[in-house]
VEXDREN-2710 file (C-alpha; in Angstrom, 1 decimal):
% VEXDREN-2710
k/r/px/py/pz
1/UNK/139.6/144.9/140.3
2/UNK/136.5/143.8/140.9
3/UNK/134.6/143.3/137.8
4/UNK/130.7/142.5/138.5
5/UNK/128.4/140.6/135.5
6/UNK/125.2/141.1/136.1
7/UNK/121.9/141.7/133.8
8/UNK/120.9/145.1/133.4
9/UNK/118.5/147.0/134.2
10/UNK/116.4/149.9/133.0
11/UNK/118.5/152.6/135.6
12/UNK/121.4/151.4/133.0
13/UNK/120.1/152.8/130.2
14/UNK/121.9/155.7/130.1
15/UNK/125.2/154.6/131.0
16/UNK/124.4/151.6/128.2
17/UNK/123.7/154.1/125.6
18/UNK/127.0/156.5/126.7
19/UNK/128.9/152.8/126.4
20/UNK/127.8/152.3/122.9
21/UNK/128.7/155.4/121.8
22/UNK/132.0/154.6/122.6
23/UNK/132.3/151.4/121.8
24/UNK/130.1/150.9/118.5
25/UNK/132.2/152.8/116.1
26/UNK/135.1/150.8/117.0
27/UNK/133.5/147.6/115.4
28/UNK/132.4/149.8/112.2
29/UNK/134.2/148.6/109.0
30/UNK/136.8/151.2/107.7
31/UNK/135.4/153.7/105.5
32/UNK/132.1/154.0/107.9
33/UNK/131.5/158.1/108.1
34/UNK/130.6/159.6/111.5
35/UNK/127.6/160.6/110.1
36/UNK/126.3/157.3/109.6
37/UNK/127.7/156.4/112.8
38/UNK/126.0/158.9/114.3
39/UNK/122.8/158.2/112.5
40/UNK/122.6/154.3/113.9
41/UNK/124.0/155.1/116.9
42/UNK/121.0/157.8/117.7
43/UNK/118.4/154.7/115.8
44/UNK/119.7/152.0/117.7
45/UNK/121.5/153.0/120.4
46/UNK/120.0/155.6/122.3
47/UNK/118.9/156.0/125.7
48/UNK/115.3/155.3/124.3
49/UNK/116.4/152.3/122.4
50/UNK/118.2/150.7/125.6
51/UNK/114.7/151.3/127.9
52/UNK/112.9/149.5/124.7
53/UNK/115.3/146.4/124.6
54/UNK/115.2/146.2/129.0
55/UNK/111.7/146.4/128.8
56/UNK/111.1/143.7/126.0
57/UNK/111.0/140.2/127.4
58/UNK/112.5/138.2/124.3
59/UNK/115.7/140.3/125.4
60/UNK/118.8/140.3/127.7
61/UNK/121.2/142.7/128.6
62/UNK/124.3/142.1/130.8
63/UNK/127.0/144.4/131.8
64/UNK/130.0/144.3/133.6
65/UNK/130.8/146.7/135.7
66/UNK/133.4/148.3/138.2
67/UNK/131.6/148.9/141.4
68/UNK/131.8/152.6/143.0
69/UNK/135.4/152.9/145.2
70/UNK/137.5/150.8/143.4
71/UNK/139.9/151.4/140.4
72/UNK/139.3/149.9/137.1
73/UNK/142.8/150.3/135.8
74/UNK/142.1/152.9/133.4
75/UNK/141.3/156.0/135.0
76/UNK/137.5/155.6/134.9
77/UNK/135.1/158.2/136.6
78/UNK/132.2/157.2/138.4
79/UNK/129.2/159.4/137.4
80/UNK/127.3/160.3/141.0
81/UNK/129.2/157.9/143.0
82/UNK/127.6/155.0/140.4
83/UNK/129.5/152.0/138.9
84/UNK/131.3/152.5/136.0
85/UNK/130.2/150.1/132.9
86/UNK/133.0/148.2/131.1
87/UNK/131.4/146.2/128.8
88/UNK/127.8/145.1/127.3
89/UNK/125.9/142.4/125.3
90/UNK/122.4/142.1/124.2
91/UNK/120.8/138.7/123.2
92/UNK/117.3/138.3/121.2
93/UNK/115.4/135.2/121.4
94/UNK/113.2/135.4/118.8
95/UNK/113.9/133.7/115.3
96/UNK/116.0/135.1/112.4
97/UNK/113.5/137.8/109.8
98/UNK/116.8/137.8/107.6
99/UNK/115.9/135.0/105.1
100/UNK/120.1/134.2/105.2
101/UNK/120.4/133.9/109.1
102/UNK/117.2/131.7/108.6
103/UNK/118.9/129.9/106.4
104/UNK/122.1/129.1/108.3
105/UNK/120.4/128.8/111.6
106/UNK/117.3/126.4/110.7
107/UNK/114.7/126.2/112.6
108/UNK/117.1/125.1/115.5
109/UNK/116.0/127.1/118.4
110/UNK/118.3/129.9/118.5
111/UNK/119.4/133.0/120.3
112/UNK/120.9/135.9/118.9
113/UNK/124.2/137.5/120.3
114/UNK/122.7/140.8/118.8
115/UNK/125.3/142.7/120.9
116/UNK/128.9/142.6/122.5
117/UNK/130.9/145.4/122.8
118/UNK/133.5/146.5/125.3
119/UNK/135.7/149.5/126.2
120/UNK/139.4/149.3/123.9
121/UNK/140.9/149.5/127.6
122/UNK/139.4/146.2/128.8
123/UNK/140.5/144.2/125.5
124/UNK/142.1/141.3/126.2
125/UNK/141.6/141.4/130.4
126/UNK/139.2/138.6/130.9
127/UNK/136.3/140.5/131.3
128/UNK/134.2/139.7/128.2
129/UNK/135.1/136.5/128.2
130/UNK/133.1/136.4/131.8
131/UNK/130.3/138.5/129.8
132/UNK/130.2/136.1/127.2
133/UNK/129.9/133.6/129.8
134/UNK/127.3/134.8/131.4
135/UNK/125.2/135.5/128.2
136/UNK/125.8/131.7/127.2
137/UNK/124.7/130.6/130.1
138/UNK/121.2/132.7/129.3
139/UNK/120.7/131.5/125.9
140/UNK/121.3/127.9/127.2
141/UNK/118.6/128.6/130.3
142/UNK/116.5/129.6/127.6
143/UNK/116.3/126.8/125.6
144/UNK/118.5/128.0/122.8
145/UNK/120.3/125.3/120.8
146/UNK/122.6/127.2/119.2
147/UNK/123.5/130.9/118.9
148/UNK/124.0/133.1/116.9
149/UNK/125.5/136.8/115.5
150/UNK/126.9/138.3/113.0
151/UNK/130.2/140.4/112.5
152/UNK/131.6/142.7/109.5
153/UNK/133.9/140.1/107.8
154/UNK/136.8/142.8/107.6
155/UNK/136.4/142.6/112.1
156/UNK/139.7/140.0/112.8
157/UNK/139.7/141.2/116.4
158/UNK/136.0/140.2/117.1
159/UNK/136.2/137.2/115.0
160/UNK/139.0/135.6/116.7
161/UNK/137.2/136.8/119.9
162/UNK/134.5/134.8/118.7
163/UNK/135.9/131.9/117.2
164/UNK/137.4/131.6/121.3
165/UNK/134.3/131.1/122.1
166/UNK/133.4/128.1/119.9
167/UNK/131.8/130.4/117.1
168/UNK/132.4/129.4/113.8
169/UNK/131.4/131.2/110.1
170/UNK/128.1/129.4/108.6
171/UNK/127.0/131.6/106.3
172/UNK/126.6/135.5/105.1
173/UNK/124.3/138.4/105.8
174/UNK/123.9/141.9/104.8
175/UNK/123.9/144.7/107.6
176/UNK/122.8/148.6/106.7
177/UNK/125.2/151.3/107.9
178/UNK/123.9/154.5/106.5
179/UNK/123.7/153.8/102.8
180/UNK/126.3/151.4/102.8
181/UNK/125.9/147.7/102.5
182/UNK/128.2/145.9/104.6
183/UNK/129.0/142.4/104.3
184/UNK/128.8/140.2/107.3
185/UNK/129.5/136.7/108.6
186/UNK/126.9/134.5/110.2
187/UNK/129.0/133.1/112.9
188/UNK/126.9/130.1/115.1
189/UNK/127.8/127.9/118.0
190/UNK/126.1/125.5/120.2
191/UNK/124.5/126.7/123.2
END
């Protein structure tokens, strides 16, 4: 199949936010209700919120994608004769507001792997380790030092996922899911 990386663009938006929908609750902690689910996922992951984060210049989105005409392996449809998108991550380049990130990440110039989520059906294929390529290689063209993210401590999957890429625990942050406080890891590698 061939899988294209590329970084988005603002026509993606939609098919971004329809992505996250799928893919976000699948990195929620159990014991997350849909209704909090729901709530972020309309806050942070809208159609809106995708334009804002394309449009802001601090930001990066990439995407990979399986070009119209050709199979991805799972039975994907291609809306309008358009691509089908397989997986997604957002970085930030600005510095940490959470006093703990701050604290793990210095005044090191970092970027933040804010985002990177991909459909269950492309697990374990190769293709977000070409995503996560591709985003390094950003961060790194950017100047970053080191980068950042953080992931719900209970996430094995993503952290192993992670830990493959040369990201290791440094500290602890809090993230807000509806009322609930989850507890996350600050996870940092060198760009």
């Amino acid at each position: 199949m061939g899988i294209i990386i590329r970084q988005a663009n603002t026509a993606d938006a939609p098919a971004l936010a329809e992505l996250a929908a799928v893919t976000f609750p699948l990195a929620c902690p159990p014991g997350s209700t849909p209704e909090d689910i729901a709530a972020f996922t309309a806050a942070k992951l809208s159609v809106n919120a995708f334009a804002s984060y394309l449009n802001n210049p601090a930001m990066a989105l990439f995407v990979a994608e399986v070009p119209a005409g050709e199979a991805d392996g799972a039975g994907g449809a291609f809306p309008q004769g358009g691509t089908r998108l397989l997986a997604y991550t957002l970085l930030v380049d600005v510095p940490p507001s959470d006093a703990d990130v701050a604290a793990v990440v210095g005044e090191t110039a970092a970027v933040e792997l804010s985002k990177c989520y991909a459909r269950p059906d492309c697990h374990g294929g190769g293709t977000t380790a070409r995503i996560m390529a591709a985003s390094l290689d950003w961060a790194e063209a950017r100047g970053a030092r080191q980068v950042w993210l953080g992931v719900n401590s209970a996430n094995m999957r993503a952290r192993r996922f992670y830990e493959k890429h040369g990201f290791t625990v440094a500290g602890n942050k809090n993230f807000q899911l509806g009322k609930r406080v989850e507890h996350d890891f600050v996870m940092v590698r060198p760009a």
